[in-house]
C-alpha positions in Angstrom: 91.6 58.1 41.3 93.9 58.0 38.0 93.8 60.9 36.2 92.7 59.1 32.9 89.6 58.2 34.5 89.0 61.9 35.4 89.9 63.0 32.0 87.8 60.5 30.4 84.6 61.4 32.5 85.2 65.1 32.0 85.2 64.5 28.4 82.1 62.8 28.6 80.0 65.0 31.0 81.0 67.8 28.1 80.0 66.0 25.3 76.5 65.0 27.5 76.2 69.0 27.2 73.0 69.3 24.5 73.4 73.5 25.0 76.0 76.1 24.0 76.7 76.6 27.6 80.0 74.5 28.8 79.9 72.5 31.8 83.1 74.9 33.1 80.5 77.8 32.3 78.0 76.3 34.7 80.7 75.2 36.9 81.7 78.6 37.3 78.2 80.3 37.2 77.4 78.1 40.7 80.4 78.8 42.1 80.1 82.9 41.4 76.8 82.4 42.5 77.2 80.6 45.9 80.3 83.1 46.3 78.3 86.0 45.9 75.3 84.6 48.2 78.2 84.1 50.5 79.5 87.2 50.7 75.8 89.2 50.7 75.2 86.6 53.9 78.4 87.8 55.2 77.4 91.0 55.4 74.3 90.6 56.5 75.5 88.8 59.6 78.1 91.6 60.6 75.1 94.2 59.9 73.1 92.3 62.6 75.7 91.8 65.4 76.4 95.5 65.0 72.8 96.7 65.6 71.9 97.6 69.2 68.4 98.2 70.1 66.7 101.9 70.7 64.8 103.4 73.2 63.4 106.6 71.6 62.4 109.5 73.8 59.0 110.7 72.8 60.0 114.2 72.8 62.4 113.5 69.7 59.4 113.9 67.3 57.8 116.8 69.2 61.7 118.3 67.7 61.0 116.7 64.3 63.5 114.1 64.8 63.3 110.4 63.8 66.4 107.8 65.3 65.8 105.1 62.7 69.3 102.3 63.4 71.6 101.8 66.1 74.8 100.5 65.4 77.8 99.4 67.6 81.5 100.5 66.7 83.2 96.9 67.4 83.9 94.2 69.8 85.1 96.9 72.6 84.2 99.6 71.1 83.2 103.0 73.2 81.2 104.8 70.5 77.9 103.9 68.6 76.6 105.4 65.8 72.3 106.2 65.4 71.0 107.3 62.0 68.8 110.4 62.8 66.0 111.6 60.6 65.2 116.0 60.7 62.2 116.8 59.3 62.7 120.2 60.6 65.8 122.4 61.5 67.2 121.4 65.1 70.1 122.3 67.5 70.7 121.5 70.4 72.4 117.9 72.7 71.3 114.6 72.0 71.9 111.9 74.5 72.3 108.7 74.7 72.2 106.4 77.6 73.7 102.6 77.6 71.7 100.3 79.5 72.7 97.2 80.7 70.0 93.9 80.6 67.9 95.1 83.7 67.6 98.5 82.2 70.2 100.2 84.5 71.9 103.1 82.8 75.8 102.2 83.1 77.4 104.8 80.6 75.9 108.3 79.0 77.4 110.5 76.0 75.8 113.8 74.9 76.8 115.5 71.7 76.2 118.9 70.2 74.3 118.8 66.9 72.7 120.9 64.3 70.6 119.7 61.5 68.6 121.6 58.8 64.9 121.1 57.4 64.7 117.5 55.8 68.5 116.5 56.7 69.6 113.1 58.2 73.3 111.3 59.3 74.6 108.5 61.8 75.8 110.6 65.2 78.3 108.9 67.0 78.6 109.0 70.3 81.6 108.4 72.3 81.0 107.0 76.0 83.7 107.2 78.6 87.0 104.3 79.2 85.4 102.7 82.0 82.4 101.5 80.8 81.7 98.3 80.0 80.6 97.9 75.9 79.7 94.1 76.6 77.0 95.1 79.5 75.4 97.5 76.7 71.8 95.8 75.8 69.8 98.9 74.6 70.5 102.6 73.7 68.0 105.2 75.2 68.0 108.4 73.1 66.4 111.8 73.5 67.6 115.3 73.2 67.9 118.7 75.5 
């Protein structure tokens, strides 16, 4: 296309423009706008493939503890990270157990935690080399 035409059109599309907003403005204001929807998206997507799925002991709430989100460290990761809820003070292990599609525990990590009245953080756990991150299908937690 000859850049005279292109020039010529542009001049016309911002003449055509009956407000104070230019057509660059608007130009831009879509592009932000899709960029930013893009981005949000983005995130949202990663946030999803990192979420595992819980298994909650019953006996967690008996403790006053709530395990809210699950999330995986990474493609190949060993660790996962669960947001736990105290609505009362607790110490003591909390477990987790990977379990593989049919349900199968294949890996376990216990960590030593304390948490006061109305307190709440991700706990990480870190399972051992050989197991297999990519077998993982659900998280079982529950505390000792």
């Amino acid at each position: 296309m000859n850049k005279s035409i292109v020039v010529v059109a542009l001049v016309l599309a911002l003449a055509a423009c009956k407000d104070d907003t230019s057509m660059s403005q608007k130009a831009g204001s879509a592009i932000s706008g899709t960029a930013a929807d893009f981005v949000a998206g983005l995130g949202e997507g990663v946030d999803k493939r990192m979420s595992v799925t819980l298994q909650t002991d019953p006996g967690l709430a008996a403790r006053g503890l709530t395990v809210t989100q699950g999330k995986s460290r990474g493609m190949g990761s060993k660790d996962a990270a669960v947001y736990v809820v105290a609505d009362k003070p607790f110490k003591g292990k909390l477990v987790a157990r990977a379990l593989d599609a049919e349900g199968t525990e294949i890996g376990r990590a216990v960590v030593e935690e304390e948490f006061a009245a109305d307190d709440a953080r991700y706990v990480t756990f870190t399972f051992n080399e050989e197991m297999d991150s990519q077998l993982v299908r659900t998280y079982a937690v529950s505390a000792r």
